[in-house]
C-alpha positions as CSV (number, residue, x, y, z in Angstrom):
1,X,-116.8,-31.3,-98.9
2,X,-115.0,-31.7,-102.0
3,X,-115.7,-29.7,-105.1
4,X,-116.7,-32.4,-107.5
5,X,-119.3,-34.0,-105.7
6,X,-122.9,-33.1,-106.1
7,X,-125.6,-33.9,-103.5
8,X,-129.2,-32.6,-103.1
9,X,-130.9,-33.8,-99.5
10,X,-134.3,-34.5,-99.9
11,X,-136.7,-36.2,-97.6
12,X,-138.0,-38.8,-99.2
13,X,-137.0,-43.2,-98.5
14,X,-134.9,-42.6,-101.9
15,X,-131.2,-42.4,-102.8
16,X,-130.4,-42.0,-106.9
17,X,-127.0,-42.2,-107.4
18,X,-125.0,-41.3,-110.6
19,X,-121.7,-42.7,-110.6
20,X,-121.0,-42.3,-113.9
21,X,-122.1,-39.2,-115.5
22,X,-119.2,-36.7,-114.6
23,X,-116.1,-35.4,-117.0
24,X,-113.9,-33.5,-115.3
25,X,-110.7,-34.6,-115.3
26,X,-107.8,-33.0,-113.2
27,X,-105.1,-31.1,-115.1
28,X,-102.4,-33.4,-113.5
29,X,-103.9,-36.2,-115.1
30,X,-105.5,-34.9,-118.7
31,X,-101.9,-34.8,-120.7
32,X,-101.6,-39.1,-120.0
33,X,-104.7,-39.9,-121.5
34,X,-104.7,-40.9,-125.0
35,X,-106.9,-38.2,-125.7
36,X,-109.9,-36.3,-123.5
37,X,-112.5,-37.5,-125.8
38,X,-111.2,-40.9,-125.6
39,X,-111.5,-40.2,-121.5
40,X,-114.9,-39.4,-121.4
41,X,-116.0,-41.0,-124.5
42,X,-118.3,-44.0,-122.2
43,X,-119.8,-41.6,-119.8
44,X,-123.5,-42.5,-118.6
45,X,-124.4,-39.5,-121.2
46,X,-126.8,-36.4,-119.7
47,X,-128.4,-39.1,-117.0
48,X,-128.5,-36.9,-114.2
49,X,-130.4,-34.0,-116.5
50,X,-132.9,-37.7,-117.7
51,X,-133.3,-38.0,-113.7
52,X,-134.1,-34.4,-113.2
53,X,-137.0,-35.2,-111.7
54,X,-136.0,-37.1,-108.9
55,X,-135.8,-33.9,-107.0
56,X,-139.2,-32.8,-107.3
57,X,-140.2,-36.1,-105.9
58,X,-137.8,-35.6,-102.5
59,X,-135.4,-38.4,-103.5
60,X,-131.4,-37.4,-102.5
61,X,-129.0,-37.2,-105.3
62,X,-125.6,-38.4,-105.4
63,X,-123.7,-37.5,-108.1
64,X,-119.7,-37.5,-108.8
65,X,-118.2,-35.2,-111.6
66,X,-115.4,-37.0,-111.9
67,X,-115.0,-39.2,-115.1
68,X,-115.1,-43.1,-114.9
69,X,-111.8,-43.1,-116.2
70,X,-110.1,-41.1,-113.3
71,X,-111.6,-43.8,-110.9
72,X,-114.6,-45.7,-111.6
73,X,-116.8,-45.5,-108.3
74,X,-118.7,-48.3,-109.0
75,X,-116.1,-51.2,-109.4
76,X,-115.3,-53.5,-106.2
77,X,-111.9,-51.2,-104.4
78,X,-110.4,-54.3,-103.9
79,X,-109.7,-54.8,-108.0
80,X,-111.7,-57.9,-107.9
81,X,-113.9,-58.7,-111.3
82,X,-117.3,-58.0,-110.7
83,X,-118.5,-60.2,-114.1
84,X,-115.3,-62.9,-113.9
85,X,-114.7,-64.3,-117.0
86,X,-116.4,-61.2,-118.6
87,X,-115.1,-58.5,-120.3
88,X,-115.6,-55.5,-118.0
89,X,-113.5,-52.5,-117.2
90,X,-111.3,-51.6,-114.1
91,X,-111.2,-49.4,-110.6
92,X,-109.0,-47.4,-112.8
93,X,-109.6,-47.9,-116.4
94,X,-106.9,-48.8,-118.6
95,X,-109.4,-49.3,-122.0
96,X,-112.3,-47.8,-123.5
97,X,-115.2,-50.3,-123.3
98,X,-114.4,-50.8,-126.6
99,X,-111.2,-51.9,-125.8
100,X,-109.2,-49.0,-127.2
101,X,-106.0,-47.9,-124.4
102,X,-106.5,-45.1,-122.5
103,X,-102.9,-43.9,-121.7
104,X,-100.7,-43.0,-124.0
105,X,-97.4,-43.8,-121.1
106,X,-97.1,-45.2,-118.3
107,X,-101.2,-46.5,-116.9
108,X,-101.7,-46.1,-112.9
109,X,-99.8,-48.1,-110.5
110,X,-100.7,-49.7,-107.3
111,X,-99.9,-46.6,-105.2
112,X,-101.3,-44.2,-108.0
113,X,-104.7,-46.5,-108.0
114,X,-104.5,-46.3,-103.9
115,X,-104.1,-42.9,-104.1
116,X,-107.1,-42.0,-106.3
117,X,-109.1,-44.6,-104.2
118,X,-108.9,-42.9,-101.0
119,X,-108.8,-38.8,-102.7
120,X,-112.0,-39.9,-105.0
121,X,-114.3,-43.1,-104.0
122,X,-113.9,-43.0,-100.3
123,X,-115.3,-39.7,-100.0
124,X,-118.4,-40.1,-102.4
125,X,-119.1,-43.9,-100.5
126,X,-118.7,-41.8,-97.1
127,X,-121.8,-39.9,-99.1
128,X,-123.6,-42.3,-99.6
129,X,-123.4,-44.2,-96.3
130,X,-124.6,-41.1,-94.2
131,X,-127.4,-39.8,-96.4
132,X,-129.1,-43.8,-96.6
133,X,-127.8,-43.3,-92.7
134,X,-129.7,-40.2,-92.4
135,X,-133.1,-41.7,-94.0
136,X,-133.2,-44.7,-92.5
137,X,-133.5,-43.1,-89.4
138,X,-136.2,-41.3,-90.8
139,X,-138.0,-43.9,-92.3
140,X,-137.4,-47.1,-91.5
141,X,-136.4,-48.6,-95.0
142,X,-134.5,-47.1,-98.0
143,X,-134.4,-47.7,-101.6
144,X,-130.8,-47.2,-103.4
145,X,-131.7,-46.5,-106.8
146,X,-128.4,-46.5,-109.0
147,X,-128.3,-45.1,-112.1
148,X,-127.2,-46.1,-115.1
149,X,-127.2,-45.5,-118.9
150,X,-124.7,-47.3,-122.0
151,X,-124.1,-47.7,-126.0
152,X,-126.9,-50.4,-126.9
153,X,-124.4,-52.4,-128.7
154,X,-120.7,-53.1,-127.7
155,X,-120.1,-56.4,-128.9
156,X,-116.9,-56.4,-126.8
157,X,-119.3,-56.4,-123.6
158,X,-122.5,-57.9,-124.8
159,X,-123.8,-59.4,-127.9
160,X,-126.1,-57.8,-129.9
161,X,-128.5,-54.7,-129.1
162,X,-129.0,-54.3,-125.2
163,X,-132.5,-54.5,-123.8
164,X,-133.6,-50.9,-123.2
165,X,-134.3,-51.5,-119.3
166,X,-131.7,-53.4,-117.8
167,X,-132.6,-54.1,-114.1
168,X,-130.0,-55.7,-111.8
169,X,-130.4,-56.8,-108.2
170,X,-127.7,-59.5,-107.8
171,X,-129.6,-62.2,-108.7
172,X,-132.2,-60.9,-106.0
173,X,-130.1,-60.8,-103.0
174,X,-130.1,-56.7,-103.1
175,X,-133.9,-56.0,-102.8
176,X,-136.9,-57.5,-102.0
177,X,-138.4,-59.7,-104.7
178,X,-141.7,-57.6,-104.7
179,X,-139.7,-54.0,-105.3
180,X,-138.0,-56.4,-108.5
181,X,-140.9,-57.4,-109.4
182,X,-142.8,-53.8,-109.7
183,X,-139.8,-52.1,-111.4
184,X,-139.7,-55.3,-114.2
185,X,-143.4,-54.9,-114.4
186,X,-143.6,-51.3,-115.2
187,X,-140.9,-51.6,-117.6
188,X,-142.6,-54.6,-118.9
189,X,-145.7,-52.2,-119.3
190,X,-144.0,-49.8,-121.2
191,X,-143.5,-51.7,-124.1
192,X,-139.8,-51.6,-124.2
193,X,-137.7,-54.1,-124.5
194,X,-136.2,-55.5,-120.8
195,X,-134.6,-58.1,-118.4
196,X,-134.2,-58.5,-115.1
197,X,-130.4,-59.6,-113.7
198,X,-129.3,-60.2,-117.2
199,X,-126.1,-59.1,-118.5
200,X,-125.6,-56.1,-115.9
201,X,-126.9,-57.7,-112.7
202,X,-125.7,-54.6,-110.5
203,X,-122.0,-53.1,-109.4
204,X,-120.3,-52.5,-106.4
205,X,-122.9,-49.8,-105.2
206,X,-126.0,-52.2,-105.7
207,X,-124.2,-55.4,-104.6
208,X,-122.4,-53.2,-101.2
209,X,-125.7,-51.5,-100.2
210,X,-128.1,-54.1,-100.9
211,X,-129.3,-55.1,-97.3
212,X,-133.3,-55.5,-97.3
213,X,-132.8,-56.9,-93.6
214,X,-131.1,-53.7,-92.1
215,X,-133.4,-52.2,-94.3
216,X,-131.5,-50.5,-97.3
217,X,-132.7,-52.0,-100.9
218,X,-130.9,-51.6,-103.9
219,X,-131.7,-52.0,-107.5
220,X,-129.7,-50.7,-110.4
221,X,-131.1,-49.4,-113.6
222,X,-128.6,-49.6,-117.1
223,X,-130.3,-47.9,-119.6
224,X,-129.7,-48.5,-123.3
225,X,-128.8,-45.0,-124.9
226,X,-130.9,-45.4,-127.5
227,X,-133.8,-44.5,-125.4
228,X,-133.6,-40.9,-124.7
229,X,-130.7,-39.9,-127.0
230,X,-130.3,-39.8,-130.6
231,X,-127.2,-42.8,-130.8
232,X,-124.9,-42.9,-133.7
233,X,-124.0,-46.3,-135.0
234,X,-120.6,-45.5,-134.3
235,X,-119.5,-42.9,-131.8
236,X,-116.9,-40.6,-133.5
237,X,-115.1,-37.3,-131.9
238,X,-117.6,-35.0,-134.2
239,X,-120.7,-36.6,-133.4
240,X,-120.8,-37.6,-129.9
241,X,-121.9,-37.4,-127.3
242,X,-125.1,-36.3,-129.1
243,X,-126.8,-33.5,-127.6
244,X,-129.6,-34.2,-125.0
245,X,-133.1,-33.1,-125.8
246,X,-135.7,-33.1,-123.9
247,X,-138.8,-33.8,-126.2
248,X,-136.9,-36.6,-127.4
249,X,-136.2,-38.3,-124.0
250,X,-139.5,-37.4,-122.7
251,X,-141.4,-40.5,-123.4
252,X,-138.8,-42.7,-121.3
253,X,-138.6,-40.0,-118.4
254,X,-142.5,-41.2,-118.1
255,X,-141.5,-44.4,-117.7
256,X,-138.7,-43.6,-115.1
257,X,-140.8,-41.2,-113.3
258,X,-143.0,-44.4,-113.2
259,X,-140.5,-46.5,-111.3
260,X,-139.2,-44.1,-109.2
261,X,-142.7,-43.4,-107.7
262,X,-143.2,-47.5,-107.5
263,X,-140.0,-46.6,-105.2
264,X,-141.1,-44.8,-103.1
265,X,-144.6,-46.5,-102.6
266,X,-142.8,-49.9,-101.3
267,X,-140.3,-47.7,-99.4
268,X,-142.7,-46.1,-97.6
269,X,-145.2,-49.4,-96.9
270,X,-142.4,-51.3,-96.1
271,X,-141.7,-48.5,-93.8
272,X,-145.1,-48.4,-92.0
273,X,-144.7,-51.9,-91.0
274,X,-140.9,-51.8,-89.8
């Protein structure tokens, strides 16, 4: 097992993932980065501690502690745009969503990219495969709930303020309409703002996973920030990320403990009748 990967077993039909949330970079690689803050500055900020609770409810956890800009475990391997004609970001990064470069030399080459693909995302896919693997022998069906969190606004990605709840199934192809359809109306209930397969329909994890007829259904959740963290207009070195409090993310944790049990509750009818 390698050291930077993080997983909790439970029993339960439900996978969170967190591809996103690590910060560790190797030494080998921290002097080429422009700077480390720059290198972790678009990390999905303290959602594994937000998801906490996804433990107690006997989901597995998956979580890498790698930073997105080492390799991004979530982009298609191949290099292929998963938002063509979008801005987005790469396997291996080469700018801050923001647009600002990453390296300060020479960016990753095509054997330096394959390299960190096979040392970093093939071992935390292999992860993934056995433990939804593992359950779906158990159970039947699976839900692959990926988790997600970003700025709410980067006008170089989206225009204007992000809905808090950002739900993504690929346009539907990932999940069955009526596990969409209870995760958009619990957010719905919640009085935040949210969309359904809007600007973030789902990455590489949703759109690989997502097979309702072998049984395995994936949904992805981007959350905007603002929700459950106190969000600077502008992200600066002294001032972010900002520190995570409980109190003040509590009132979204409700709603996320919410939808995780409306998770389970279709994974395990659908599992009854399977």
């Amino acid at each position: 097992m390698v050291d930077w990967l993080d997983i909790h077993r439970g029993d339960a039909p439900l996978v969170v993932t967190f591809p996103h949330t690590g910060t560790d970079i190797p030494d080998a690689l921290l002097g080429r980065f422009v700077s480390p803050w720059l290198a972790r500055k678009d990390a999905d900020w303290w959602i594994d501690r937000l998801y906490a609770f996804a433990a107690d409810l006997g989901a597995t956890t998956i979580r890498t502690r790698l930073s997105r800009s080492v390799i991004d475990v979530n982009r298609d391997p191949s290099g292929a745009s998963l938002y063509p004609g979008q801005a987005t970001t790469d396997l291996c990064p080469l700018t801050t969503f923001d647009g600002e470069p990453l390296y300060g030399g020479m960016p990753p080459d095509t054997a330096e990219i394959a390299a960190r693909r096979a040392a970093c995302f093939d071992p935390y896919h292999a992860a993934i495969q056995a433990e939804l693997a593992r359950l779906r022998r158990r159970h039947g069906a699976v839900v692959l709930y990926d988790a997600h969190s970003i700025r709410s606004v980067i006008p170089r990605l989206f225009d204007g303020p992000l809905p808090q709840f950002n739900i993504g199934t690929n346009g539907g192809v990932t999940c069955d309409a009526a596990l969409a359809i209870a995760v958009h109306d619990r957010c719905a209930a919640s009085g935040h703002s949210h969309v359904l397969n809007g600007r973030f329909k789902g990455g590489w994890t949703t759109r690989h996973y997502g097979r309702p007829a072998d049984g395995i259904h994936a949904i992805q959740m981007e959350l905007a920030i603002r929700g459950y963290l106190a969000e600077p207009a502008k992200p600066d070195p002294g001032a972010w990320p900002s520190p995570f409090d409980p109190e003040y993310a509590r009132p979204l944790v409700a709603v996320l403990a919410g939808i995780l049990d409306d998770c389970l509750a279709f994974a395990h009818a659908l599992g009854r009748t399977s």
